[in-house]
C-alpha positions as CSV (number, residue, x, y, z in Angstrom):
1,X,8.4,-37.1,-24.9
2,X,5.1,-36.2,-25.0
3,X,4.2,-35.7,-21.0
4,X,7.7,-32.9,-21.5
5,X,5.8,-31.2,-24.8
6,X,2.8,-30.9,-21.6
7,X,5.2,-29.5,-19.3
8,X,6.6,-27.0,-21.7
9,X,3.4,-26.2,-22.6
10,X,1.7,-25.8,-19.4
11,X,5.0,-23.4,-18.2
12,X,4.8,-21.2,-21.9
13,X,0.6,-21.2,-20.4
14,X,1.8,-20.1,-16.6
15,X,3.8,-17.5,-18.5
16,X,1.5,-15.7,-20.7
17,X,-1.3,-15.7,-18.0
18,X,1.2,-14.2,-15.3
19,X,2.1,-11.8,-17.7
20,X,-1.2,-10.5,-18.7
21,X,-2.4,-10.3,-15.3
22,X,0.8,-7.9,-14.4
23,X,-0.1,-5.7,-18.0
24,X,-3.5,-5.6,-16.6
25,X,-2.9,-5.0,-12.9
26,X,-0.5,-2.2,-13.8
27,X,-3.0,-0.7,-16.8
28,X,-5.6,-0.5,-13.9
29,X,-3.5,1.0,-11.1
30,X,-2.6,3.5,-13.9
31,X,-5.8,4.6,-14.8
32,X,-7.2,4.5,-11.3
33,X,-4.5,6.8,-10.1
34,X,-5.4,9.3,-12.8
35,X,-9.4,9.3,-12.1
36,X,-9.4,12.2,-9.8
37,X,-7.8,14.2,-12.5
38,X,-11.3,14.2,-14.6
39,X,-13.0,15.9,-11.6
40,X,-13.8,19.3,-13.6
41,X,-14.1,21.8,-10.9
42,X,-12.7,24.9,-13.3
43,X,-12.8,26.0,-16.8
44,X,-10.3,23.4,-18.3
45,X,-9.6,26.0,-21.0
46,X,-10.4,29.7,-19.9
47,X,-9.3,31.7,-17.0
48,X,-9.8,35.4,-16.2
49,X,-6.4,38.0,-16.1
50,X,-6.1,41.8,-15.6
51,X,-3.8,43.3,-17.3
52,X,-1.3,45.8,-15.4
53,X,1.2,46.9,-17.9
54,X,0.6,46.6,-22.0
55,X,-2.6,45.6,-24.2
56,X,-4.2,42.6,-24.7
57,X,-2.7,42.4,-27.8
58,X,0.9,42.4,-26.3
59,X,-0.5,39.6,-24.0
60,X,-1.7,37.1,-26.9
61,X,1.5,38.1,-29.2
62,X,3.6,36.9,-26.1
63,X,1.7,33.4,-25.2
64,X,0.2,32.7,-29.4
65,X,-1.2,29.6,-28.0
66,X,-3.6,31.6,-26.2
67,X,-6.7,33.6,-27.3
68,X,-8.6,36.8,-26.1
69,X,-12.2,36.1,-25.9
70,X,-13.7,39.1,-24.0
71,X,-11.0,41.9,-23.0
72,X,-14.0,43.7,-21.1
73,X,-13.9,40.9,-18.6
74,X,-10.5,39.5,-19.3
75,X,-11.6,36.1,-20.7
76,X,-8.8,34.4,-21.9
77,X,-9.1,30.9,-23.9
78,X,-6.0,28.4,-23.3
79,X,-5.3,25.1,-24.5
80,X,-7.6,22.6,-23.3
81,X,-6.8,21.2,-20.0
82,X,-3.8,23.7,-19.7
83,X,-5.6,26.1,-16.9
84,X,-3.2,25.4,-14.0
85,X,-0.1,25.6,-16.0
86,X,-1.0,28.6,-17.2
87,X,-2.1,30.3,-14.0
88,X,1.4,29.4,-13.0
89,X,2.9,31.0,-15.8
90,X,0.7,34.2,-15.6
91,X,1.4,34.5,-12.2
92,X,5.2,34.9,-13.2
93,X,4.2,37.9,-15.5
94,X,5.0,40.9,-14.5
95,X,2.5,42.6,-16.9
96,X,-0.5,40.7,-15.6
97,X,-2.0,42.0,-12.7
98,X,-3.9,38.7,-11.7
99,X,-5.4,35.5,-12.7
100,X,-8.1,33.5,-11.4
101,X,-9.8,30.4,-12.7
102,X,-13.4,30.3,-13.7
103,X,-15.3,27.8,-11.3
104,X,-17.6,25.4,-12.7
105,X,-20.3,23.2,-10.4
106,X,-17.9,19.9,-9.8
107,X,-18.4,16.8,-12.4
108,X,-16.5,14.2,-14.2
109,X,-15.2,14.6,-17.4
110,X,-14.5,11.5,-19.7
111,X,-13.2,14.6,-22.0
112,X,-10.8,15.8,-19.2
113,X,-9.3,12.4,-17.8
114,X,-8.6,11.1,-21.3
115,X,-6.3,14.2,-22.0
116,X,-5.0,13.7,-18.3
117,X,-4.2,10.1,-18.8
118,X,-2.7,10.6,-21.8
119,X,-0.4,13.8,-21.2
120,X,0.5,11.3,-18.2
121,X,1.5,8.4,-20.3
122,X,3.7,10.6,-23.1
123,X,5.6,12.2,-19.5
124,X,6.3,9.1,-18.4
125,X,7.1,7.9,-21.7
126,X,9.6,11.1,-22.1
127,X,11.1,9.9,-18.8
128,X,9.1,12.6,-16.5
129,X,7.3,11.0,-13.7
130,X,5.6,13.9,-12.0
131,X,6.1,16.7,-10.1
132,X,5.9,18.3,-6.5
133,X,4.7,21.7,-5.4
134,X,5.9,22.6,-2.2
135,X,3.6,25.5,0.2
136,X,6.4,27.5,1.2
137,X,6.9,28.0,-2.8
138,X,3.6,27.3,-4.7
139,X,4.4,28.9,-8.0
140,X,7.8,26.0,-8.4
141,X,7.2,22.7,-9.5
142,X,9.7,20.2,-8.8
143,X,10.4,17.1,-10.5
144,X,10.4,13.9,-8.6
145,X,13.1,11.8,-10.8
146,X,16.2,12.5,-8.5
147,X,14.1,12.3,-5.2
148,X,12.4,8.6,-6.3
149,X,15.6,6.5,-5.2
150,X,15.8,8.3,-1.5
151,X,12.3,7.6,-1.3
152,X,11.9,4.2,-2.1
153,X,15.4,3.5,0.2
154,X,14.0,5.4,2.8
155,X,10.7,3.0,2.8
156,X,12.9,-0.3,2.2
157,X,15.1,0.7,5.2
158,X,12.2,-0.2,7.5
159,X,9.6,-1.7,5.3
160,X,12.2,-4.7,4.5
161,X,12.8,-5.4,8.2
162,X,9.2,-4.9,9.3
163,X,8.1,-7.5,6.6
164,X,11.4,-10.0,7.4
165,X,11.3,-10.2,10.8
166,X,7.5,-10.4,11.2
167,X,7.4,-12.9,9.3
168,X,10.2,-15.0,11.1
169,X,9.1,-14.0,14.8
170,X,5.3,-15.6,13.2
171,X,7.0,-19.0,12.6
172,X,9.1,-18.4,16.1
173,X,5.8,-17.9,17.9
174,X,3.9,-20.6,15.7
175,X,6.7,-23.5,16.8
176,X,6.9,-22.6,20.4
177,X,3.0,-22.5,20.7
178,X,2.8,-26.3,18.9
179,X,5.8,-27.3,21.0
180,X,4.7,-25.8,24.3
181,X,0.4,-25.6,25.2
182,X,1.0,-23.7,28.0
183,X,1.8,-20.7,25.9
184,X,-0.3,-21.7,23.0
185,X,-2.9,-20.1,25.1
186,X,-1.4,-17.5,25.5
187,X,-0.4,-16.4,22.0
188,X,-3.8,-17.2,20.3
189,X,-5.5,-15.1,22.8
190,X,-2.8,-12.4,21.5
191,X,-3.3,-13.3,18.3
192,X,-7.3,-12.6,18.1
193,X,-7.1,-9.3,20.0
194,X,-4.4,-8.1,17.7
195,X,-5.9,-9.1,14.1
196,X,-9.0,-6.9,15.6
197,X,-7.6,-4.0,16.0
198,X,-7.1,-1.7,12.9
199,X,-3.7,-0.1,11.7
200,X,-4.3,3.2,12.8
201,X,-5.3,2.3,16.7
202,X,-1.8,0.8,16.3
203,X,0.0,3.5,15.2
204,X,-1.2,5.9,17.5
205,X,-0.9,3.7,20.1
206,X,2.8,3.5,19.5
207,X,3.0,7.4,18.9
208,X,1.3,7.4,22.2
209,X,3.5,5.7,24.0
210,X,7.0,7.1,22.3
211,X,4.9,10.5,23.9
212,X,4.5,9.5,27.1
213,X,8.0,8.1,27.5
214,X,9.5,11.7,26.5
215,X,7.7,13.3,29.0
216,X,8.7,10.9,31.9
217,X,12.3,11.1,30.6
218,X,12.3,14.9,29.9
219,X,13.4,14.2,26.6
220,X,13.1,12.7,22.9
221,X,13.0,8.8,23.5
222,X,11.4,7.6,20.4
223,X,11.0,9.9,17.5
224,X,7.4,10.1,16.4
225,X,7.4,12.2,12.8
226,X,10.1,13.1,10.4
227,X,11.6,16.3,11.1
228,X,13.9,17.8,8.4
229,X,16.5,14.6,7.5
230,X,15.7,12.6,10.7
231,X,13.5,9.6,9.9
232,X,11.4,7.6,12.5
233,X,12.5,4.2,12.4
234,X,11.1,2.0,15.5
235,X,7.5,3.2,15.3
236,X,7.2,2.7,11.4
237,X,9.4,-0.9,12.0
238,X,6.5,-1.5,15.0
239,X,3.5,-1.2,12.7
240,X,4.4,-2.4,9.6
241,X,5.7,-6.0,11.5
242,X,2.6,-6.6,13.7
243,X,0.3,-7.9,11.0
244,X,3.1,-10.3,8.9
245,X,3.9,-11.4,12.3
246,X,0.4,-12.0,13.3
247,X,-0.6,-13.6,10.0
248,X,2.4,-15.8,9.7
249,X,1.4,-16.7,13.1
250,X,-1.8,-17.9,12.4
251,X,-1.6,-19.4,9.3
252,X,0.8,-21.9,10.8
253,X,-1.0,-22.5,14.2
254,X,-4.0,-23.4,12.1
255,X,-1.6,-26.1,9.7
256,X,0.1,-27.5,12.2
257,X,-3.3,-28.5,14.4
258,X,-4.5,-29.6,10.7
259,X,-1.6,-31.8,10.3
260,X,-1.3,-33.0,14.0
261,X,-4.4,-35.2,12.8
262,X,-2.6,-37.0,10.2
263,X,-0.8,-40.5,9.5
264,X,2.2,-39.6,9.1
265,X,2.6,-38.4,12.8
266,X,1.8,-41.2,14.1
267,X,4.3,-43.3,12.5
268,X,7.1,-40.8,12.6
269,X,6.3,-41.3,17.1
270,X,5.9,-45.0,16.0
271,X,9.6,-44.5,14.9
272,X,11.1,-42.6,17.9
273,X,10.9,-39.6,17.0
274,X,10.3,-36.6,19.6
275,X,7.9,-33.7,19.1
276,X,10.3,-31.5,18.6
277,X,11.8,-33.4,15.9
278,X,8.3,-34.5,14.1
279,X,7.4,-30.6,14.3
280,X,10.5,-29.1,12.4
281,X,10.7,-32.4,10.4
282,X,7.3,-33.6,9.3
283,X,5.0,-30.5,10.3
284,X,6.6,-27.5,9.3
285,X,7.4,-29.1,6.0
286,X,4.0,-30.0,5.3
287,X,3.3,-26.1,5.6
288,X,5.2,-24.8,3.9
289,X,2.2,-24.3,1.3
290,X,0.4,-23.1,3.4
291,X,2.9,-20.3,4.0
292,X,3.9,-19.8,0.8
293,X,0.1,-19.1,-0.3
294,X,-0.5,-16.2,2.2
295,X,3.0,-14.5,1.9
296,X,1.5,-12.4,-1.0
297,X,-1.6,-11.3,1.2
298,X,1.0,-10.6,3.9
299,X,2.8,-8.4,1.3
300,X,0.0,-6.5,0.0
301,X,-1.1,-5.9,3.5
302,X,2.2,-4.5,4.6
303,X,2.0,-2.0,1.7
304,X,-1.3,-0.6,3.1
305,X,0.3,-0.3,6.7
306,X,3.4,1.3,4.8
307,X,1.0,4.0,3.6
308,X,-1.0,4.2,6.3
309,X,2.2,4.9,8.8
310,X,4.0,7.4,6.4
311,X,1.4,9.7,6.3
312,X,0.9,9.7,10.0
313,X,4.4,10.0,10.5
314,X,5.3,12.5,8.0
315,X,7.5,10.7,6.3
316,X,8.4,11.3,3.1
317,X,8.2,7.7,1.5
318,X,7.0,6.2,-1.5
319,X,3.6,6.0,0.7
320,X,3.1,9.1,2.8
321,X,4.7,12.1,0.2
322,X,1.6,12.6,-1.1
323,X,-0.1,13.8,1.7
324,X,3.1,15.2,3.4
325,X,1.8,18.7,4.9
326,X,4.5,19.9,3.1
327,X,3.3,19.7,-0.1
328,X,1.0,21.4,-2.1
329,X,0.1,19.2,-5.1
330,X,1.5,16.2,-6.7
331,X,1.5,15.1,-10.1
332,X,4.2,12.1,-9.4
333,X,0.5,9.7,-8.0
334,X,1.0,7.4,-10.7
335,X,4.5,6.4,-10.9
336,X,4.4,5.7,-7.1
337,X,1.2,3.7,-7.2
338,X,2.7,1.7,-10.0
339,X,6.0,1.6,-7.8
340,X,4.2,0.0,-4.8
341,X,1.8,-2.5,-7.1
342,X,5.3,-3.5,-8.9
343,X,6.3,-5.1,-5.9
344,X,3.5,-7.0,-4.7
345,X,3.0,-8.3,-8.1
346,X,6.8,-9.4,-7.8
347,X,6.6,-11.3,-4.8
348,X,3.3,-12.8,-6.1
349,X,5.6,-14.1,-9.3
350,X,8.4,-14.9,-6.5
351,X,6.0,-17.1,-4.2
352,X,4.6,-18.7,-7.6
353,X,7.8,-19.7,-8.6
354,X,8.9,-21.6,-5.4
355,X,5.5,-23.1,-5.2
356,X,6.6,-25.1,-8.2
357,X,9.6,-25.7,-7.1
358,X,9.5,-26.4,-3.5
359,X,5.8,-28.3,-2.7
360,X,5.7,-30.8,-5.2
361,X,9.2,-32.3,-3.8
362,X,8.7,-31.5,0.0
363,X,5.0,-32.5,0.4
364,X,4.1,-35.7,2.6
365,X,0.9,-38.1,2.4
366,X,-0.8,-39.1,5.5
C-alpha cells in the first residue's frame, strides 16, 4: 500500500515538474521571439504628414485618436507604439500627401517591448496570430491563420520522413557495422567527417550538385528552391536526415562496443547463440536507453536543419517564411517559434513516457 501511495506520488511529482518546464519553455520562446520588437529605432508615438487636401483640423476630426502637435512641421502625436500602423493607414489617405517616421539613434526600450508583448498576447488571445506583408504589396497585411495548416503540412511532408528514416537507416548502419568489422571501418570514418561538417556546407553541397546535374542533363533534375506551388522535396529530405542518421548512428556504435564488454555476452555465446542473434537479442535491447535518451537532442536538432534549409530553399514553411524574399515583415514570429518548440517539447514528454515504460522491463544485468 504504501510503496503504491510512493508511486502515485512520484508520477503526480513527474507531472507537475514536466508541466512547469513546458509553461516555462513556451513563456521564454514567447518573450524571446518578441525582443526585437523593443529595438526603438523611430518615434513610437509621432510621425511627420503633409497634408494635400483639407486642414489639419479635418485630419484629427477624421483619426480622434490622434493629436496635432506642430502643423508648421506636421508633427502628429499617435498612440504609443502605433507608428507603423498608422503610416499604413495615412498612406491610404488620399488627403495626406506623405508620411514619414521620425528616426531616433537605435536602443531598447523595456517601455516598447512590454506594449509589444502584450498587444502580442491579447491577438493571440483574440485568435490573431500575426500577419504577413508581402513586397509586391507593402501597404496589405495579411493574416497568417488560414496559411498556418499548409505550412506546417508542407514542413511535415519532408521533415517527418527526414527525421523517420534517419533515424532507422542509423540503427541499419549501427547493426551492420557491429555485425560486420570490415565496414565498421568504414562507417565510423563516415561518421566523423560527417558530424564535422556544418548544415549549411550540406545544403549547398546538395544545391550544388542538383546544379551540376541540370546542366549535364540540359534540364531541371532536382529542384533546388520553391518556385510558385512547386516545393523541393529531395534536397530538404537530404539535409534534414543526415544528422538523425548520423547521431542514431553513433549513439549505438558507442553502446553496443559498451555492452560487448559485459557478462551477459558471454553466457548468451556460452548458450549457442550466434552474433547475430546476441546483437538483436541482448545488445540492441540493452540500448535501447541509450536511444531513447538522445532522440530528443535528435529532434531538436532536426528543427534547426528544418530552418536552416527553408530559408535557403525558399520554402515557405513553418521555418523559412520569415525570411522568404518574398516578404516584407512578419508579425506571425511568435506563434511559429512556439509552433516548432511545441513539438520538441512533445517528443521530449513522448521519449519520457516510454522510458518508464519500456527500460525498467527490457533492461539486462551483466
Amino acid at each position: 500500500m504504501i510503496e503504491k501511495e510512493s508511486m502515485v506520488i512520484g508520477m503526480k511529482t513527474m507531472y507537475l515538474r514536466a508541466s512547469l518546464v513546458v509553461v516555462f519553455v513556451i513563456l521564454g520562446v514567447f518573450f524571446l521571439s518578441n525582443l526585437h520588437k523593443g529595438i526603438e529605432r523611430f518615434e513610437p508615438d509621432q510621425v511627420r504628414v503633409s497634408v494635400k487636401k483639407g486642414t489639419f483640423e479635418e485630419l484629427r476630426s477624421r483619426y480622434p485618436e490622434i493629436s496635432v502637435l506642430d502643423e508648421t512641421t506636421g508633427l502628429i502625436g499617435l498612440p504609443y507604439g502605433e507608428n507603423q500602423s498608422y503610416v499604413a493607414k495615412f498612406q491610404k489617405d488620399n488627403s495626406i500627401g506623405g508620411v514619414t517616421m521620425i528616426p531616433v539613434k537605435p536602443h531598447f526600450s523595456f517601455k516598447l517591448y512590454r506594449h509589444a508583448v502584450t498587444t502580442n498576447l491579447q491577438e493571440m488571445l483574440d485568435g490573431k496570430f500575426g500577419e504577413l506583408v508581402y513586397v509586391e504589396r507593402p501597404g496589405r497585411a495579411y493574416s497568417i491563420n488560414h496559411l498556418l495548416p499548409d505550412m506546417l503540412l508542407r514542413s511535415l511532408s519532408y521533415f517527418a520522413p527526414a527525421l523517420t528514416g534517419g533515424m532507422v537507416l542509423g540503427i541499419l548502419f549501427a547493426l551492420m557495422a557491429t555485425r560486420f568489422h570490415a565496414l565498421a571501418g568504414i562507417f565510423d570514418k563516415l561518421h566523423v567527417l560527417i558530424m564535422s561538417l556544418p548544415d549549411v556546407f550540406l545544403v549547398v553541397a546538395l544545391q550544388t550538385v542538383a546544379i551540376l546535374l541540370s546542366k549535364a542533363a540540359g534540364h531541371n533534375v532536382i529542384l533546388i528552391m520553391q518556385y510558385v506551388n512547386q516545393i523541393p522535396f529531395l534536397i530538404p529530405f537530404l539535409s534534414i536526415m543526415i544528422l538523425p542518421f548520423m547521431i542514431t548512428y553513433g549513439t549505438l556504435r558507442n553502446g553496443f562496443e559498451r555492452e560487448w564488454e559485459q557478462g551477459y555476452v558471454k553466457t548468451a555465446y556460452s548458450k549457442g547463440l550466434t552474433k547475430r542473434m546476441v546483437v538483436l537479442r541482448h545488445l540492441f535491447r540493452n540500448t535501447l536507453d541509450d536511444l531513447l535518451s538522445v532522440i530528443p537532442r535528435i529532434v531538436s536538432i532536426s528543427v534547426a536543419s528544418l530552418v536552416i534549409v527553408e530559408i535557403m530553399t525558399g520554402i515557405f514553411g513553418l521555418g523559412g517564411y520569415a525570411i522568404n524574399p518574398y516578404i516584407l515583415s512578419v508579425t506571425s514570429l511568435p506563434t511559429t517559434c512556439i509552433l516548432l518548440a511545441g513539438f520538441v517539447l512533445l517528443t521530449h514528454g513522448a521519449v519520457a513516457l516510454l522510458r518508464n515504460k519500456l527500460i525498467i522491463s527490457t533492461k539486462e544485468g551483466s
